[in-house]
N, C-alpha and C positions, 0 to 999 in steps of 0.2 A: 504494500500500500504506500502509495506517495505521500510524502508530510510535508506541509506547505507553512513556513514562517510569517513571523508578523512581517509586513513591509519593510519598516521601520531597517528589522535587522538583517534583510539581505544582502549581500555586498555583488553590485554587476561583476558581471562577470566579462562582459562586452562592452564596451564605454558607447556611452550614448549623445545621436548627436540631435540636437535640438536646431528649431532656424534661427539667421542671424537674429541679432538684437535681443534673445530672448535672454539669454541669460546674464544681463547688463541689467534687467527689469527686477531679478529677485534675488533675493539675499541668500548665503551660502543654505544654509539650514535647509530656506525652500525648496531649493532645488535639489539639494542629499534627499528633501522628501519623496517628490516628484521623482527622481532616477528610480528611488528603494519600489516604489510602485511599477514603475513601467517595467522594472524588472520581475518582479512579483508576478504580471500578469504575463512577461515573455515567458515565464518557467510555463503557464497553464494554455501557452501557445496562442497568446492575445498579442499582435505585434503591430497591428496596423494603427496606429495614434500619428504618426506623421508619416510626412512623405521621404521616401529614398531613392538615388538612383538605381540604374537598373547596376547589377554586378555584385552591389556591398556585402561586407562580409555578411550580414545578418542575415539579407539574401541566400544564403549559398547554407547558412547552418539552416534555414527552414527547410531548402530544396534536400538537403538531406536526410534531413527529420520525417520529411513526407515520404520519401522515398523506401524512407526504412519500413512507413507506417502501411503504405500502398504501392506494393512496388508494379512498377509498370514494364511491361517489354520491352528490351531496347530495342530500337528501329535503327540503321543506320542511315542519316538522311544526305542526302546527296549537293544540297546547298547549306553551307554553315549560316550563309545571309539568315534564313528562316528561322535559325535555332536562334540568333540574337533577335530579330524581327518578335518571335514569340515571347519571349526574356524581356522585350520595352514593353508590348501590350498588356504584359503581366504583371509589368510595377505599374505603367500608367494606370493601371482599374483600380488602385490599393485610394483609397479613400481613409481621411483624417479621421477618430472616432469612429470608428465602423469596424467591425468584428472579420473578419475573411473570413469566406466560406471556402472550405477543403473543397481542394478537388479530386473528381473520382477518378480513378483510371478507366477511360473507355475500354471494353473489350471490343477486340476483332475477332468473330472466329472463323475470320478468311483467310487470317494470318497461319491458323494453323494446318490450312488447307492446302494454303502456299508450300510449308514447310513439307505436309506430307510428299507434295508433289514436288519439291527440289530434293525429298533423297528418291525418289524414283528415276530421278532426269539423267542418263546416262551422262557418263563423264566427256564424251564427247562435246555436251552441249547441248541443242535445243532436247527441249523434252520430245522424249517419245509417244505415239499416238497414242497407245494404252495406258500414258498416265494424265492424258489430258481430258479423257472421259473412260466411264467403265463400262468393258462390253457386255452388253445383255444378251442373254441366249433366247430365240424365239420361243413366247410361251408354250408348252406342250398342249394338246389339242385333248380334251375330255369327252367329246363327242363319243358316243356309241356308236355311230353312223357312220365317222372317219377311223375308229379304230379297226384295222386289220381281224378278220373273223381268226377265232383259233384253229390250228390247225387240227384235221380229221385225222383222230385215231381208228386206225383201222382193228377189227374184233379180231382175237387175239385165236388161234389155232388150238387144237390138239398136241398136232405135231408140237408148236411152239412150247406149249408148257411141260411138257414130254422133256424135251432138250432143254429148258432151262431146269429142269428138278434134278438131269444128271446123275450119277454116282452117288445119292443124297447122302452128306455124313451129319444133317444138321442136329440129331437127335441121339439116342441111344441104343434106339432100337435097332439101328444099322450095324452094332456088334454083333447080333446075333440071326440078322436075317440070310436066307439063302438069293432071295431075288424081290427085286421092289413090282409091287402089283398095282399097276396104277391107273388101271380101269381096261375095260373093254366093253362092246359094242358101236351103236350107230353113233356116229358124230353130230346129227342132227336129229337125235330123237325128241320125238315128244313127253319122254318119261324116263326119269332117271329116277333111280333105285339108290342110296348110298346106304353103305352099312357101318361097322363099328372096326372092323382091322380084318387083314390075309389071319387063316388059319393055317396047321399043320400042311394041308393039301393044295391049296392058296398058294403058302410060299415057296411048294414045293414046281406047280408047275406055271407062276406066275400069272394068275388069272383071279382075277374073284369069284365068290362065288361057286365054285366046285365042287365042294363034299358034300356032304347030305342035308343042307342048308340051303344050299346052291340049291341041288336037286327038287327041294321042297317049292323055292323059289318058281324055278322053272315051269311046276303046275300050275303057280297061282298067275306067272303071266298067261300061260295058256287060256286058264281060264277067263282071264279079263279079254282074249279073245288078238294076243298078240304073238309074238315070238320073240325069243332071247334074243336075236339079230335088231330087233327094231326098237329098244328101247338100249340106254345104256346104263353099267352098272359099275361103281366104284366105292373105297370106305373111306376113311376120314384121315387114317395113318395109312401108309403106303408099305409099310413093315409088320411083320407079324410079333404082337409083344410075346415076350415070353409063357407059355402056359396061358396061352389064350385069354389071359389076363386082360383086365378094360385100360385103354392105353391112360396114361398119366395127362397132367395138366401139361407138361412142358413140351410132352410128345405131342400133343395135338396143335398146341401155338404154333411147334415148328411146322408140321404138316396140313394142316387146315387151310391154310394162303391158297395151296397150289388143289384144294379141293375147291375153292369160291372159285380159284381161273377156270378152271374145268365145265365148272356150272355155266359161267359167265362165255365160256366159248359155244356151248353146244343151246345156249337159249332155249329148252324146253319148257312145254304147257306147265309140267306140275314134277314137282322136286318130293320122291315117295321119301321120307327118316325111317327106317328100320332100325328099329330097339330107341330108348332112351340118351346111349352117348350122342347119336347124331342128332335127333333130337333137339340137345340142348347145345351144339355146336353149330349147327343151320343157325336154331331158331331163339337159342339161351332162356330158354325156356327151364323151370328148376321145377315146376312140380311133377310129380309121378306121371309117368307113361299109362297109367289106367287112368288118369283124370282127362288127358284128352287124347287119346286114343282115337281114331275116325275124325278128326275135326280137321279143319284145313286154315291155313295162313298164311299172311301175305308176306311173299318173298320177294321183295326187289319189284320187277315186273313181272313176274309169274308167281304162283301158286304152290303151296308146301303140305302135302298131307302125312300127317304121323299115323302106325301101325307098328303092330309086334313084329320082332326079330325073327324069322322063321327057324333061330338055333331054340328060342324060348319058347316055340309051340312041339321043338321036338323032346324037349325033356318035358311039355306039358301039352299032351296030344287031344285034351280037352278043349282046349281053345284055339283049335284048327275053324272051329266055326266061327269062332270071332276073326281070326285071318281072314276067311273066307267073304265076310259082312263088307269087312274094311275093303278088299280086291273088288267086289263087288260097287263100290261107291268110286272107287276109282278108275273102274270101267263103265259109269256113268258122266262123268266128267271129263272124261276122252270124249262122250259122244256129243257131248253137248257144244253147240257152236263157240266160236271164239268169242 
């Protein structure tokens, strides 16, 4: 905090000069009083009580004092004339008994526009054109109308997914398999069959469908009034698990993908789930295979009917008639128009 003395006891620090004649008019005392004040109010930055030329020292201690207080950006000005020209018009204004108003430092902030664009300016000299304005890239066009259609995926093969599954090592089942079984029949059938994994006789002569399951199978296409050639027929794992066991969660993530390609190549009417695992891999469906047995659901753009596994009407030869219901509504739905 600044402490500020009596008048009285300050001592200049700047000897002050007064106009002729004046100090012939008063007596030492007065004027030790008169200095002690003008000094008093120069510490609180009150200077302007008389006139001075332009240059004098007291001059030069304010232009410092402000400078410190508002510093302003040097400019380098190119006529010194201007800088004294500015220096008279700025003691001419100073007015006898009248307080000076502080001046603000104008900003430019073209100045700093300048600057950005003089370090850009090659050293050669004039500036170059991309720093004299910034290039804009043509707006990009949001139109529906002007944007380029996607290109047509063409529907993916048999063959194709066939030769992309390969040598499959992506699971575990592949330790112990003889041969990967990874469907058969028409490529464009109207009715695909999928079941739950290859059995002993499956993996032995790579086919689905072949033992006495198969066989079972076989009658009930008969009976819906088709043949094994006209419908096709795949499971869910392409490997036979061990012990005819229901394949695991990681087995089916790995081999399920290339069971939806297969779907998705041959576009048939209606997608039969044989037993529960497929079931709830089509359709993830978690409740019991007797709660909706015979019902049908929507699959993609075709149609999904769930029925018993014909291995589970052969260890339960009772519900051959329920098989038989189920076949029965699925060779209704073949005949009904698209």
């Amino acid at each position: 905090m600044a402490v500020f003395q009596h008048p009285a006891r300050c001592q200049p620090s700047v000897p002050l000069r007064f106009a002729p004649g004046y100090l012939k008019a008063v007596d030492n005392k007065l004027r030790d009083e008169i200095t002690a004040w003008l000094e008093f109010y120069r510490d609180l930055g009150i200077e302007d009580f008389y006139r001075r030329e332009p240059g004098s020292r007291s001059e030069t201690a304010d232009s410092k004092l402000e400078s410190r207080q508002h510093p302003e950006p040097r400019i380098p000005s190119p006529d010194p004339s201007a800088k004294a020209l500015r220096r008279q018009s700025s003691g001419a204004s100073a007015t006898f008994g009248r307080q000076a108003e502080p001046r603000v430092p104008t900003r430019r902030p073209e100045r700093s526009v300048a600057r950005a664009l003089e370090r850009r300016r090659p050293l050669g000299g004039r500036p170059s054109p991309e720093s004299r304005a910034p290039s804009l890239s043509p707006p990009l066009s949001l139109s529906l109308f002007e944007a380029p259609p996607p290109p047509r995926r063409e529907p993916e093969t048999l063959e194709q997914v066939r030769a992309d599954l390969g040598d499959c090592r992506r699971c575990r089942l592949a330790g112990g398999r003889q041969t990967i079984v990874f469907g058969q029949g028409n490529p464009h059938a109207e009715l695909v069959f999928v079941g739950e994994g290859p059995g002993a006789d499956e993996d032995e002569q790579g086919l689905p469908f072949v033992g006495r399951a198969g066989q079972l199978l076989n009658r009930m296409i008969q009976f819906v009034g088709m043949k094994r050639e006209e419908v096709y027929i795949c499971n869910i794992v392409k490997c036979r698990p061990p012990g005819n066991r229901t394949p695991g969660k990681d087995e089916v993530d790995a081999c399920s993908p290339f069971l939806f390609r297969q779907i998705e190549a041959i576009r048939p009417r209606l997608v039969c789930c044989l037993g529960a695992p497929a079931m709830k891999t089509l359709l993830g469906i978690k409740e019991g295979i007797t709660r909706v047995r015979g019902q049908f659901f929507d699959y993609g753009s075709t149609k999904a009917f769930v029925a018993y596994h014909p291995a589970y009407i052969l260890r339960n030869p009772r519900e051959e008639k329920i098989l038989r219901e189920d076949f029965e509504t699925i060779r209704e739905f073949l005949k009904s128009p698209r």
